[in-house]
DSSP file (Angstrom, degrees, kcal/mol; ACC not computed):
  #  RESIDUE AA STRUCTURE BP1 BP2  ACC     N-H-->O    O-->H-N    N-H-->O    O-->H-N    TCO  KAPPA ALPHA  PHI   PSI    X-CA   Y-CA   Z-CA
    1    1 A X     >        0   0    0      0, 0.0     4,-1.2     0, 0.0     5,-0.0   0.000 360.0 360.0 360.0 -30.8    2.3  -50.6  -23.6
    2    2 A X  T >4  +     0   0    0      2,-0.2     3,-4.0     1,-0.1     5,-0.1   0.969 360.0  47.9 -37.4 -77.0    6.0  -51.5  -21.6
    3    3 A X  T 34 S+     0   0    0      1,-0.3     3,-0.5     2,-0.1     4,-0.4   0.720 116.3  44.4 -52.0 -68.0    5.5  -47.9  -19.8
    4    4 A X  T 34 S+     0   0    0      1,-0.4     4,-0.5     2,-0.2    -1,-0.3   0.464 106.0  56.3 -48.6 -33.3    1.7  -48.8  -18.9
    5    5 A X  S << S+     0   0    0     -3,-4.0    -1,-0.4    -4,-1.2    -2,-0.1  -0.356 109.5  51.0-106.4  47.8    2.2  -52.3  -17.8
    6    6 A X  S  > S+     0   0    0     -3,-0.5     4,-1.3     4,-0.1    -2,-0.2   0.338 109.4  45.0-133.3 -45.6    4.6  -50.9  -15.2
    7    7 A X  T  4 S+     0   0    0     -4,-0.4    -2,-0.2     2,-0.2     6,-0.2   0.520 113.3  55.6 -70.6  -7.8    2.5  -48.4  -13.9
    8    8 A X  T  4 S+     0   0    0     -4,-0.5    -3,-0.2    -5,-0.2    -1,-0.1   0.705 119.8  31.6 -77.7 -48.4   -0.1  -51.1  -13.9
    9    9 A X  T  4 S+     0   0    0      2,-0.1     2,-0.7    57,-0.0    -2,-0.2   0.483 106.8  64.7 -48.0 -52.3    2.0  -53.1  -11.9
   10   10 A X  S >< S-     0   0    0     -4,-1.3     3,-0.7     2,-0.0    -4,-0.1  -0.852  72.3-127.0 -83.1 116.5    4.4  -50.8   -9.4
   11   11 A X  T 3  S+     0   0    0     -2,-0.7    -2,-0.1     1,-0.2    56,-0.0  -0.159  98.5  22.3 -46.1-176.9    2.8  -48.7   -6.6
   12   12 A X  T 3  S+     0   0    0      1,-0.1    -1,-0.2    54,-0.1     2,-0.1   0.303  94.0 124.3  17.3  25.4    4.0  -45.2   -6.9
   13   13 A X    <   +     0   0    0     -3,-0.7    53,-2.3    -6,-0.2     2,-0.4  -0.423  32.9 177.8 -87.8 146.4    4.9  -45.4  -10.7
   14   14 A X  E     -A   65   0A   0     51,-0.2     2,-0.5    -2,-0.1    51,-0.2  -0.910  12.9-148.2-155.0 146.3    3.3  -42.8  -13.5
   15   15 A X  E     -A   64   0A   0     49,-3.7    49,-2.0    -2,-0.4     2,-0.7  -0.912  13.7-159.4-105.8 126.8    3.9  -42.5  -16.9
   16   16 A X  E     -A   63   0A   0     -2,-0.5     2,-0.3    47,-0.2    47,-0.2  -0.781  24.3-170.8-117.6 111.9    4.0  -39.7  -19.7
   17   17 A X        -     0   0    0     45,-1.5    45,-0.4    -2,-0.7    -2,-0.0  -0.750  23.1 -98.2-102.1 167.7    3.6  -41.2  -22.8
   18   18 A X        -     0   0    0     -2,-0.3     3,-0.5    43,-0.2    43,-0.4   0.268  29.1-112.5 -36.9 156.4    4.1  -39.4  -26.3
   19   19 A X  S    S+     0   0    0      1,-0.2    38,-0.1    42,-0.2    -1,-0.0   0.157 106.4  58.6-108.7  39.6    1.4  -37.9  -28.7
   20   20 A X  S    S+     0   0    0      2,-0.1     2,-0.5    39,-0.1    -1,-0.2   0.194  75.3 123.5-137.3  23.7    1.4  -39.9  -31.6
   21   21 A X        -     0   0    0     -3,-0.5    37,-3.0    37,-0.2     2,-0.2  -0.413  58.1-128.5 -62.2 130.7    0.5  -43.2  -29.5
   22   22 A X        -     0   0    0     -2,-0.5     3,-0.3    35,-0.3     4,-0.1  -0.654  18.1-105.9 -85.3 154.4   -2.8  -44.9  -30.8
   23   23 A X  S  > S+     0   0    0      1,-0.2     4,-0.6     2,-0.2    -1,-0.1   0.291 117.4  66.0 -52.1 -15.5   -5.9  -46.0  -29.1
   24   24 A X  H  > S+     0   0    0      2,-0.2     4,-0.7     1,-0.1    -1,-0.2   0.850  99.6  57.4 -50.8 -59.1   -4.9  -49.8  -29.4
   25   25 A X  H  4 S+     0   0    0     -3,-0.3     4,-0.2     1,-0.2    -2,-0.2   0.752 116.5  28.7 -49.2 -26.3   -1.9  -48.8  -27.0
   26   26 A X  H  > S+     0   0    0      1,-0.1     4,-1.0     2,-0.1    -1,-0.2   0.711  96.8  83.4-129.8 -26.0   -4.1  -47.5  -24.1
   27   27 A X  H  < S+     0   0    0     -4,-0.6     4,-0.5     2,-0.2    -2,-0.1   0.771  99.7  30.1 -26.2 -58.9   -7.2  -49.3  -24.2
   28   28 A X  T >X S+     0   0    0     -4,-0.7     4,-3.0     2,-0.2     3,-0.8   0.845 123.9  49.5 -77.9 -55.6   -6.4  -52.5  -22.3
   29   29 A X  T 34 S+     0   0    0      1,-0.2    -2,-0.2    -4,-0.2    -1,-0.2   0.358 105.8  53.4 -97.9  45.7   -4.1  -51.0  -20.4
   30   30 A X  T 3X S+     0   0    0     -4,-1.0     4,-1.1    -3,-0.1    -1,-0.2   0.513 112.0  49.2 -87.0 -37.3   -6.2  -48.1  -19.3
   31   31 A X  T <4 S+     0   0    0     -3,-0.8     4,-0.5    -4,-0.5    -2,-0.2   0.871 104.9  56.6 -86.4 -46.9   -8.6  -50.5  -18.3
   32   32 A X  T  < S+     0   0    0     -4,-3.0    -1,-0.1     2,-0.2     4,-0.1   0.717 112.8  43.4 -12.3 -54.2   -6.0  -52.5  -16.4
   33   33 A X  T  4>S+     0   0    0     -5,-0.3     5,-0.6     1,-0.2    34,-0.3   0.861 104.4  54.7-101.2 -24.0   -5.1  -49.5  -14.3
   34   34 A X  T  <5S+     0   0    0     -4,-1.1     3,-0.3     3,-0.3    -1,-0.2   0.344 101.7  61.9 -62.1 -10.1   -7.9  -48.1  -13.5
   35   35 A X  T   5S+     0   0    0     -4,-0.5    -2,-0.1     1,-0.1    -1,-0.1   0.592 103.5  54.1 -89.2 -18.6   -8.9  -51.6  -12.1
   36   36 A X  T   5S-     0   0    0     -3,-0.2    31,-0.3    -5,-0.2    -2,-0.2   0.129 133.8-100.1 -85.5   4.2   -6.1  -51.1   -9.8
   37   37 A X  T   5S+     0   0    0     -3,-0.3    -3,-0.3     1,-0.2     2,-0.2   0.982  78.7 147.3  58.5  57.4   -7.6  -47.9   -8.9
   38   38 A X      < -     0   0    0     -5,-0.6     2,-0.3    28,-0.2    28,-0.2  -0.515  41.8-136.2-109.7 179.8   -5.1  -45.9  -11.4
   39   39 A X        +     0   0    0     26,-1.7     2,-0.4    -2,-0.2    26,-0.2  -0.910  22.0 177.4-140.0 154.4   -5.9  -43.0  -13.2
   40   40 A X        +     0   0    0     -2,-0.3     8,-0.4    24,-0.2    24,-0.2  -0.739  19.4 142.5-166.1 116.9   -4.9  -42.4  -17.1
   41   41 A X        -     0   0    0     22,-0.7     5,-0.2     1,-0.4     6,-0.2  -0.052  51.4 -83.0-142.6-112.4   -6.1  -39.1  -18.9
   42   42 A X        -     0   0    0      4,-0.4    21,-1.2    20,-0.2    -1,-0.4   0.008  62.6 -73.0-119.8-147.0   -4.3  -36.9  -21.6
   43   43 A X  S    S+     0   0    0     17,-0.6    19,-0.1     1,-0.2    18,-0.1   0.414 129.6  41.9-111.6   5.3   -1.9  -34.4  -20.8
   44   44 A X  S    S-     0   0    0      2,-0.2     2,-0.5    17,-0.2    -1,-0.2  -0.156 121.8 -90.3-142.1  50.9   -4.3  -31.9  -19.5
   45   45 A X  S    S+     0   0    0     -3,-0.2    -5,-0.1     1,-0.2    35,-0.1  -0.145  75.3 133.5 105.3 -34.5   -6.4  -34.1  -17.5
   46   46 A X        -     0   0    0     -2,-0.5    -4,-0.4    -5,-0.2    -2,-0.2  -0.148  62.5 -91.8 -66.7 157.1   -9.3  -35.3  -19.6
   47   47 A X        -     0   0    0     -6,-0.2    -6,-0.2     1,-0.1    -1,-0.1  -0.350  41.0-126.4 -36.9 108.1  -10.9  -38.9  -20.1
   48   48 A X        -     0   0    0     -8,-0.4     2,-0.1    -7,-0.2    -6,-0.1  -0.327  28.5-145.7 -44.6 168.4   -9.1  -41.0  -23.4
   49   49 A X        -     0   0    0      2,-0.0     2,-1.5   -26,-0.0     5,-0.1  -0.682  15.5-158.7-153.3  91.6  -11.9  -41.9  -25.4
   50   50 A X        +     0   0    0     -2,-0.1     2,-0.3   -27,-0.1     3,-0.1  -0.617  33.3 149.1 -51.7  66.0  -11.8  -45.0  -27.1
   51   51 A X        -     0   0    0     -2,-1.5     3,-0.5     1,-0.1   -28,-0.1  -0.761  44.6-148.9-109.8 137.1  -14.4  -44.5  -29.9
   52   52 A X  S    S+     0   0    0     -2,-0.3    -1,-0.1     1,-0.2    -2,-0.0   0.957 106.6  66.3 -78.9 -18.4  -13.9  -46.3  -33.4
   53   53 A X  S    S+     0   0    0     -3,-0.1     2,-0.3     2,-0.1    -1,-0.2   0.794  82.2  91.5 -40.3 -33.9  -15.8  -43.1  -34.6
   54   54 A X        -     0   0    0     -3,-0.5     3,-0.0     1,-0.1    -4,-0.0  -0.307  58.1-172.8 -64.6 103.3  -12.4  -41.2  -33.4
   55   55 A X        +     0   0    0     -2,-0.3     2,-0.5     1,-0.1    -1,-0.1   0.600  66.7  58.2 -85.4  -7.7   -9.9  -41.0  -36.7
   56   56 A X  S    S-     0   0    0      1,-0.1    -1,-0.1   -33,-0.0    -2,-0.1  -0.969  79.5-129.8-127.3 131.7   -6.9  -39.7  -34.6
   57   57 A X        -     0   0    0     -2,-0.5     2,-1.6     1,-0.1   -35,-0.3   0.558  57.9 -43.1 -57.3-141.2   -5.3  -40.9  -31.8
   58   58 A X  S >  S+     0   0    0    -37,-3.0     3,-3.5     1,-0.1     2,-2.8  -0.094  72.0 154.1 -63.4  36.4   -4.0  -40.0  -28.3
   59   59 A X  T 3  S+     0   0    0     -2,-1.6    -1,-0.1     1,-0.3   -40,-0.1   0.487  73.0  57.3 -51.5   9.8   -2.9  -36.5  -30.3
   60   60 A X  T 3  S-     0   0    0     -2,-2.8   -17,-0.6   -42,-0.2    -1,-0.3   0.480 115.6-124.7-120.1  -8.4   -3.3  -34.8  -26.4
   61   61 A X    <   -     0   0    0     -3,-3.5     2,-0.3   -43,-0.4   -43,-0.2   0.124  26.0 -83.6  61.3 159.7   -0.4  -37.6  -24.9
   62   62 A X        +     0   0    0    -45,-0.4   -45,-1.5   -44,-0.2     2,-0.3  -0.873  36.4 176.4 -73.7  74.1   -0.7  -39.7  -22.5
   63   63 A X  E     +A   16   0A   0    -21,-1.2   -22,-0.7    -2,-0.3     2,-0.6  -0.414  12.8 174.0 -96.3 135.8   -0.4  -39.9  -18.4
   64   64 A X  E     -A   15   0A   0    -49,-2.0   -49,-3.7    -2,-0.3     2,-0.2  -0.967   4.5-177.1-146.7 140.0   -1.1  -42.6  -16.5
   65   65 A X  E     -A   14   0A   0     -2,-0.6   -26,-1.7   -51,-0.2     2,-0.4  -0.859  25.4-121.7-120.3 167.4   -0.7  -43.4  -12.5
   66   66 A X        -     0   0    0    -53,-2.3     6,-0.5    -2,-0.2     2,-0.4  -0.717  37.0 -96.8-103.7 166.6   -1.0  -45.6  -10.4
   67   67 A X  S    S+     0   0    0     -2,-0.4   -29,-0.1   -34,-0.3    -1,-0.1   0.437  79.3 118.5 -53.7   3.1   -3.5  -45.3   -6.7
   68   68 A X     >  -     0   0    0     -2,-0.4     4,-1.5     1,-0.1     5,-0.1  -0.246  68.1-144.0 -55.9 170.1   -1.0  -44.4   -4.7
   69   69 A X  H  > S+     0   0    0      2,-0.2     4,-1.2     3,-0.2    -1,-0.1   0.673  96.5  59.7-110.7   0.0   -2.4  -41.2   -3.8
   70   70 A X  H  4 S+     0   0    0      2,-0.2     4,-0.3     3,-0.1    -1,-0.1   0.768 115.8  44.8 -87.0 -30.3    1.1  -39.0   -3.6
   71   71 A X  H >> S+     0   0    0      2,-0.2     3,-7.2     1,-0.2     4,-1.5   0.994 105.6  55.2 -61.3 -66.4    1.2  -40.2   -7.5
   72   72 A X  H >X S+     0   0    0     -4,-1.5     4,-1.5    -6,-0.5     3,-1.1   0.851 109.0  50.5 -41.4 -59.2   -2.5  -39.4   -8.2
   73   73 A X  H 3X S+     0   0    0     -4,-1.2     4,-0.8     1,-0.2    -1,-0.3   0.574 110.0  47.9 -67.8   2.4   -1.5  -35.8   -6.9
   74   74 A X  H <> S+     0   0    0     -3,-7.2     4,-2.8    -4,-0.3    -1,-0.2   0.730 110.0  59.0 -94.1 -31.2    1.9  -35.5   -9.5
   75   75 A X  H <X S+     0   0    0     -4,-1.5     4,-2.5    -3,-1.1     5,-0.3   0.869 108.8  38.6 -51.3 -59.5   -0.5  -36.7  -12.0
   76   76 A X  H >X S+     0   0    0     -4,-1.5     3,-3.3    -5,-0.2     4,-1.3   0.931 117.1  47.9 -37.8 -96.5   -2.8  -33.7  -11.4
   77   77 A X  H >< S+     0   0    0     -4,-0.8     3,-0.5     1,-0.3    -2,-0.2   0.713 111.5  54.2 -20.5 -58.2   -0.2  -31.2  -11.0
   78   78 A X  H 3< S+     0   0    0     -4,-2.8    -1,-0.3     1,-0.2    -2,-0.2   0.950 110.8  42.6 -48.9 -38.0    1.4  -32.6  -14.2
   79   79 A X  H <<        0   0    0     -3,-3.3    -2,-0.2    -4,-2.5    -1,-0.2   0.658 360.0 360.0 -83.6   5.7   -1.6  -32.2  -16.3
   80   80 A X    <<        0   0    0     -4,-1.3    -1,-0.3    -3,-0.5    -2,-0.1   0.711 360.0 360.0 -80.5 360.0   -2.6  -28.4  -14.9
């Protein structure tokens, strides 16, 4: 949550988080950054999904930026 509340916080920041992070970890602050006009999706681009149906966790990693808009494009690039 450290890395998240940083990108949540800093222009130009992103973060690559790990694949064994749980759905607790990104929830709040996925919503957080994206209220800052951030972006936060796996490691090849797609939407978390924060379902309690879901038995596994972020098992794809995590990337999250923030709205700058030179980030948002390192963010792409990373997850292609």
């Amino acid at each position: 949550a450290a890395k998240l509340q940083i990108v949540a916080t800093q222009p130009n920041s992103l973060a690559i988080l790990h694949f064994k992070t749980e759905l607790w970890d990104t929830c709040a602050p996925q919503a957080l950054i994206e209220s800052h006009g951030g972006k936060v999706t796996d490691l090849f681009g797609a939407p978390l999904v924060h379902s309690p149906d879901r038995p596994f966790g972020n098992v794809f990693g995590v990337v999250a930026s923030s709205g700058d808009p030179a980030v948002t494009k390192l963010h792409d690039d990373i997850c292609k």
